[in-house]
C-alpha positions, 0 to 999 in steps of 0.5 A: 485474516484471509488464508492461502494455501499453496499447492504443488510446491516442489520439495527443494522450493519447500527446502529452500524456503526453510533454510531461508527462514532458519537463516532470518530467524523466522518460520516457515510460514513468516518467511513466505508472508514477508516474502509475498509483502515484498513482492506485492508491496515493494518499499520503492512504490509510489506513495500517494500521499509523499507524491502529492506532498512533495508536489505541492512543495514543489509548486511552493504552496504553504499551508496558508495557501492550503488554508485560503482553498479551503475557506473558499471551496464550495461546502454546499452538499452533493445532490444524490444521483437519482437512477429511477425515472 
């Protein structure tokens, strides 16, 4: 699993970051992971896979109108890109 230091962090951010993990009941090193998840991973990003779910209920296809494009969709495999001449 990757390792971050942080350098130069100031000693009332340090003071701050433990009080805030005493006060969640973690530790420092806990509360500054859940910190960073919820800065780069926010719970209200867009979810690709809800996104298109919801756009196909949306639209109204079923599962059998899912079903009738995959049994008609060309299985035949792709032919590798050729790069020498």
């Amino acid at each position: 699993m990757p390792a971050v230091t942080i350098r130069n962090l100031s000693a009332e951010a340090h003071r701050a970051l433990k009080v805030r993990a005493a006060q969640h009941g973690r530790s420092a090193e806990a509360e500054m992971r859940a910190i960073l998840e919820a800065a780069v991973r926010p719970a209200e990003r867009l979810r690709l896979g809800s996104a298109l779910s919801a756009l196909s209920r949306t639209a109204g296809l079923t599962n059998a109108d899912l079903e009738t494009l995959d049994r008609s969709r060309d299985r035949t495999p792709a032919v590798p890109l050729s790069l020498v001449q």
